[in-house]
KOLRO-463419 format. One line per 2 residues: number of its first residue (from 1); their letters; for each residue z, x, y of C-alpha. Coordinates in nm, 3 decimals. Example, Ala and Ser with C-alpha at 12.3 -4.5 7.8 and 13.67 -1.06 7.14 Angstrom:
1> as> 0.780/1.230/-0.450  0.714/1.367/-0.106
***
This chain:
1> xx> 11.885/8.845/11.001  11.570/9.041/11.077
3> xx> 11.591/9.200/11.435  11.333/9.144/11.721
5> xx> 11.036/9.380/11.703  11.154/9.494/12.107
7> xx> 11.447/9.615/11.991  11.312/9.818/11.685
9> xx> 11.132/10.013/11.989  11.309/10.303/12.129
11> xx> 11.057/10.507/12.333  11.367/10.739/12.389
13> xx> 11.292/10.907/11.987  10.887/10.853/11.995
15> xx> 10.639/10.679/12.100  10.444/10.619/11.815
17> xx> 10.427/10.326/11.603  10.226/10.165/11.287
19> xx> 10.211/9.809/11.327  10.062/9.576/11.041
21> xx> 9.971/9.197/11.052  9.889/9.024/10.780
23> xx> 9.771/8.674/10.686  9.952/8.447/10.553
25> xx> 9.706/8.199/10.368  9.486/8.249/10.073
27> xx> 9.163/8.249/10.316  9.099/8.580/10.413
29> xx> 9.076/8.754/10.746  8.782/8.922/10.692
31> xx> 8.547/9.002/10.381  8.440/8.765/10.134
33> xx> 8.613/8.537/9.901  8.504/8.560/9.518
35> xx> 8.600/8.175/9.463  8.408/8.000/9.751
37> xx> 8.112/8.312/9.806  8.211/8.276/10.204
39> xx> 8.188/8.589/10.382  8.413/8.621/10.687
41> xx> 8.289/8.945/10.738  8.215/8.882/11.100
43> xx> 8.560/8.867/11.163  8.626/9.261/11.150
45> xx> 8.418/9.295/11.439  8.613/9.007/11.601
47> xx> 8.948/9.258/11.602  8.800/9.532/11.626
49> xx> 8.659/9.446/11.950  8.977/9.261/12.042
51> xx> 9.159/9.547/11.989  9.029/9.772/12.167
53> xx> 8.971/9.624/12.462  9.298/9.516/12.476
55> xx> 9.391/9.888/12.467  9.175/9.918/12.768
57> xx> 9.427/9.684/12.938  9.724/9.776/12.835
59> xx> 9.925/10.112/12.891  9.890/10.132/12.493
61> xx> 9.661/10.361/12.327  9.542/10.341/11.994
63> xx> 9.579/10.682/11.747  9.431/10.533/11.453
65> xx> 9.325/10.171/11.283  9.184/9.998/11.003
67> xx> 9.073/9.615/10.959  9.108/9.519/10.602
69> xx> 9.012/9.232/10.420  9.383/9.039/10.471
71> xx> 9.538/9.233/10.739  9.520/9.510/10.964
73> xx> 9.662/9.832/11.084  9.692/10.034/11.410
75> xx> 9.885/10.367/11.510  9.940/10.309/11.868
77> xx> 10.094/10.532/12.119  10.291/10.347/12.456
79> xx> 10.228/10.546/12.746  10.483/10.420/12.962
81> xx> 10.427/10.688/13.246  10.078/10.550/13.292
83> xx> 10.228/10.197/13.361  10.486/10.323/13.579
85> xx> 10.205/10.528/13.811  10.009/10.157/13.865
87> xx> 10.006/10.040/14.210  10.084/9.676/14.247
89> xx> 9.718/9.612/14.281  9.650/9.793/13.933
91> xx> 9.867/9.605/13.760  9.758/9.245/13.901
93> xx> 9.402/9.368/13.805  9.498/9.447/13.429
95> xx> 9.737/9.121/13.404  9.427/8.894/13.561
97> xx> 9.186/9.005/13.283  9.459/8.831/13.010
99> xx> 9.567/8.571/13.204  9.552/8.403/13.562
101> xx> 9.854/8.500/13.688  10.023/8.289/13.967
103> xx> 9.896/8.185/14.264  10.033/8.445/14.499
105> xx> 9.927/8.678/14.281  9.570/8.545/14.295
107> xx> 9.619/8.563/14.651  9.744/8.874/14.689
109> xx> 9.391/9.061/14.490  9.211/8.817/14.698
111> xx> 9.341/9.021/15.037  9.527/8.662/15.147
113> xx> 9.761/8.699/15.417  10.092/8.631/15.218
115> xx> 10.443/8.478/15.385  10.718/8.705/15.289
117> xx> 10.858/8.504/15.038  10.524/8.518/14.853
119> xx> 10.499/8.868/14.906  10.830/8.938/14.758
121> xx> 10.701/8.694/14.434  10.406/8.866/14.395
123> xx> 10.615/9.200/14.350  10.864/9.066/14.100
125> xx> 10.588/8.904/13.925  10.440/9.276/13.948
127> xx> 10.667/9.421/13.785  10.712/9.164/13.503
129> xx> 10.345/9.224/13.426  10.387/9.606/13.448
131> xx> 10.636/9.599/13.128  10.460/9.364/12.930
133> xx> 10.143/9.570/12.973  10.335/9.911/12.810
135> xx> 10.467/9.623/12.563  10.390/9.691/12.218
137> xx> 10.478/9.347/12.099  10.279/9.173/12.402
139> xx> 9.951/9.409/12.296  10.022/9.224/11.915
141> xx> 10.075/8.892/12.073  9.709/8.917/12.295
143> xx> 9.550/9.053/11.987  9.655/8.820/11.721
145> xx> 9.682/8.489/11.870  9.299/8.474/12.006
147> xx> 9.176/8.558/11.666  9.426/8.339/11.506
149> xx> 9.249/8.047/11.698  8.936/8.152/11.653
151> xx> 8.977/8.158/11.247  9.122/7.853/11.233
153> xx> 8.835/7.666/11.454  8.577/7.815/11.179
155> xx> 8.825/7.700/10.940  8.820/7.358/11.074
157> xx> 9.188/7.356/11.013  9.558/7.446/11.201
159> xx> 9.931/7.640/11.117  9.975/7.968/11.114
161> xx> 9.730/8.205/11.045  9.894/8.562/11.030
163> xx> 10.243/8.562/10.869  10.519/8.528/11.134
165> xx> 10.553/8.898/11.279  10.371/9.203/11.247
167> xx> 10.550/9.499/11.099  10.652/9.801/11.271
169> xx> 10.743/10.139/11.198  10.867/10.431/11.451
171> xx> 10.640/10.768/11.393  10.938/10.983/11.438
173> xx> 10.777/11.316/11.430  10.445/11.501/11.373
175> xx> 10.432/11.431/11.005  10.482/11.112/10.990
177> xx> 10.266/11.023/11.284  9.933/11.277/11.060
179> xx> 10.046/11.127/10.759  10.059/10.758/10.888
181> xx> 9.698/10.834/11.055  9.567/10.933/10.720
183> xx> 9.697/10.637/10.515  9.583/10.446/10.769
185> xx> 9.221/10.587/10.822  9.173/10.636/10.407
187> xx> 9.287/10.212/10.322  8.920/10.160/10.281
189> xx> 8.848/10.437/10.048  9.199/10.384/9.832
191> xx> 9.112/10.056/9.789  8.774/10.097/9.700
193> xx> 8.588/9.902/9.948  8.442/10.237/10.069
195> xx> 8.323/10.554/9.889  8.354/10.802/10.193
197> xx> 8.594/10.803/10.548  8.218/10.804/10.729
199> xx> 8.116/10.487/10.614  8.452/10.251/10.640
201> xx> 8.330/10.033/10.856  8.559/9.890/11.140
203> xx> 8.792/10.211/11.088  8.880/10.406/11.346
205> xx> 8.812/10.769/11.118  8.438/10.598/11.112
207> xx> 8.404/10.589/11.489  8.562/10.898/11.529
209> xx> 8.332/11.064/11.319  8.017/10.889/11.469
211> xx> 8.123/11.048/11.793  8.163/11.376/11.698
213> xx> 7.819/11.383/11.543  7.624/11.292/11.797
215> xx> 7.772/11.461/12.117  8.033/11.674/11.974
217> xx> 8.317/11.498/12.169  8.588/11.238/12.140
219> xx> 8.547/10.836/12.152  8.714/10.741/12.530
221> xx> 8.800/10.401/12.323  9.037/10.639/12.096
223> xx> 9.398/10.825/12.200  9.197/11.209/12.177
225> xx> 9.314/11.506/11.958  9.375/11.775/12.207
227> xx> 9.504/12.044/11.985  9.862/12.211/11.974
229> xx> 10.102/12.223/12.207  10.053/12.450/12.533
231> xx> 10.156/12.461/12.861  9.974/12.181/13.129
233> xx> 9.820/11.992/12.838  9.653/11.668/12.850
235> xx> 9.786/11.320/12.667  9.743/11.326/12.343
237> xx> 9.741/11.363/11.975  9.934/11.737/11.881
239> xx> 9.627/11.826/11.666  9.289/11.965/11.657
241> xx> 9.011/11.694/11.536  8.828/11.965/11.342
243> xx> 9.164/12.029/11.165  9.225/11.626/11.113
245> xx> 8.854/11.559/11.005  8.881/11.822/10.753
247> xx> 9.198/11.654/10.621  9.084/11.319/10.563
249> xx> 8.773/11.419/10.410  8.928/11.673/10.160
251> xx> 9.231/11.386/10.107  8.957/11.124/10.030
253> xx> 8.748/11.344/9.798  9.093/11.350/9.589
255> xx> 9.089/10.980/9.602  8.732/10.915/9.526
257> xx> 8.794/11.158/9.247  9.097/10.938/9.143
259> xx> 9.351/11.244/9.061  9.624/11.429/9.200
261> xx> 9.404/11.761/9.226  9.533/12.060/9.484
263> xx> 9.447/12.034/9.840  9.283/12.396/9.935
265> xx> 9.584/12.492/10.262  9.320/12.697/10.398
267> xx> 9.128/12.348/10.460  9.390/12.225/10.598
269> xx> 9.528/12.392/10.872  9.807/12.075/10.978
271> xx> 9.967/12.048/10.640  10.111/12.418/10.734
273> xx> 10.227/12.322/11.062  10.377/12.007/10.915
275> xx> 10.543/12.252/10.643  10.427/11.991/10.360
277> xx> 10.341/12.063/10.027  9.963/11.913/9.913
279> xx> 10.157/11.736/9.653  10.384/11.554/9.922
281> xx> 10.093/11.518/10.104  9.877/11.344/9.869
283> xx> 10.184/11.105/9.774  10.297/10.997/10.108
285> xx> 9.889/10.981/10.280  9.842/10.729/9.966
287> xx> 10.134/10.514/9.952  10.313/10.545/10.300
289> xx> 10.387/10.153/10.287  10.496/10.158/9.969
291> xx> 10.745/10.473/10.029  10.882/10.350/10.387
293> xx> 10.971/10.030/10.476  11.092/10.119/10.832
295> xx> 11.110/10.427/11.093  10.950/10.743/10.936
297> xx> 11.094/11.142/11.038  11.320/11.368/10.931
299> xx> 11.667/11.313/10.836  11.815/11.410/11.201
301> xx> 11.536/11.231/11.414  11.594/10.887/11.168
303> xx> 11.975/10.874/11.262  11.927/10.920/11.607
305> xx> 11.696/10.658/11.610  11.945/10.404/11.403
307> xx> 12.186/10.487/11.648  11.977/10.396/11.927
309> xx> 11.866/10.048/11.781  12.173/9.973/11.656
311> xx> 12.069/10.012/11.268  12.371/9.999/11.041
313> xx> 12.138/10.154/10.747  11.849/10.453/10.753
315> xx> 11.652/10.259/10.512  11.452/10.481/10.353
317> xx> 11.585/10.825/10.399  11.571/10.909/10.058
319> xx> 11.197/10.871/10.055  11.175/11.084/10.419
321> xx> 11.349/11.398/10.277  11.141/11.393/9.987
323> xx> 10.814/11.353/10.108  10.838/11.462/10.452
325> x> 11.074/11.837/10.419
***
């Protein structure tokens, strides 16, 4: 029996995860369907907004995503230190903008006096709120099920919409997490529906790109690149953007080109941190779904994560020493 998605999330070995949904009917999500000429195009900007302001909410950030034409995909990062440093008042605020709450709690941001008894409700409800909001599989659950609703109003019909959970996989270390980003930010381009990273629309390589052109900085809707590790360093992603940008462009020229040509390492500053070879890279930024069907790191960092969720089998560990030593 398939395990809950909570328990496939150990923050104790990373916090880093790629979570895909999917639909589960022959309508599509988003794009346009050859057989009826429809175009639910409209709908990308539907999740993409969703999702990011969700991420706004939420003590979730979001590394890297891509809305396809029958499901989508997000790199997100749980920053569980920036729940924990909420104030009761913080959290109430954040919970209020998904949902109402309870009445104490509406009293409580409305400066009521409270009895003690309601006080004392409003704090457990507090810190209910407080996990859900550093909850990856709440963040899924407020960005799937308004847009599920939504598609099937314009559908003028009802059931299920996305298939019945999203799937997750644990970013063990720094190459899987760069090599995730890149499948992630290049889906457009490998399947075709783009020619270039700069013009996938709804991606998040596009808006990162955008950014950087016009005021040479980082989107605040995006978790930042803030370069290698040093001492008293800001959250975020172990990489320099320059270094990433190059990447993806250099990866996607291969795929444009539609062989397995060399990456130039001297382009590509990461892969030699990462210690991959441009052939390993090529093969796992191109087909990391089809190569890894659960966590993602090296051999060491995969068992101590089965051990920690109580996984009998390292499904695919084969594929990690391969692609990612």
């Amino acid at each position: 029996m398939p395990k809950p998605r909570k328990s496939l999330i150990s923050l104790q070995d990373t916090t880093y995860y790629h979570c895909v949904s999917r639909c589960v009917r022959r309508a599509f999500l988003c794009g346009q369907d050859e057989l009826t000429g429809q175009s639910y195009e409209h709908r990308r900007e539907w999740i993409e907004d969703k999702m990011l302001s969700s991420a706004a909410i939420f003590a979730i950030d979001i590394c890297a995503y891509a809305v396809m034409s029958n499901h989508t995909h997000l790199v997100l990062h749980v920053n569980e230190n920036e729940a924990l440093n909420w104030d009761v008042k913080q959290v109430l605020e954040r919970w209020h903008r998904l949902h109402k709450g309870t009445q104490f709690t509406q009293k409580y941001l409305e400066n009521k006096t409270l009895e003690e008894f309601e006080l004392a409700s409003v704090y457990e409800s507090c810190e209910k709120y407080r996990k859900r909001l550093c909850d990856i599989s709440w963040f899924m659950k407020e960005l799937n099920e308004p847009i599920a609703r939504m598609a099937n109003n314009e559908d003028k019909c009802t059931g299920h919409f996305w298939e019945g959970r999203f799937k997750s996989q644990a970013l063990l270390d720094e190459s899987a997490l760069v090599a995730c980003m890149a499948y992630v930010d290049l889906n457009p381009v490998r399947a075709k529906m783009e020619k270039t990273p700069e013009n996938s629309k709804h991606t998040s390589i596009k808006t990162r790109i955008e950014v950087a052109k016009a005021n040479q900085t980082q989107p605040k809707t995006l978790f930042p690149f803030i370069g290698y590790e040093r001492e008293d360093q800001p959250e975020g992603l172990p990489f320099k953007l320059t270094d990433y940008l190059e990447l993806i462009d250099l990866t996607g020229r291969v795929l444009r080109e539609d062989k397995l040509g060399n990456i130039d390492m001297s382009l590509a500053p990461i892969l030699q941190r990462i210690n991959l070879t441009s052939e390993q890279w090529l093969e796992v930024s191109t087909g990391f779904e089809k190569h890894f069907k659960s966590a993602v790191g090296s051999e060491l960092l995969l068992a101590e994560y089965c051990e920690h969720t109580e996984l009998q089998r390292r499904t695919g560990l084969a594929a990690c020493k391969r692609l990612l030593t």
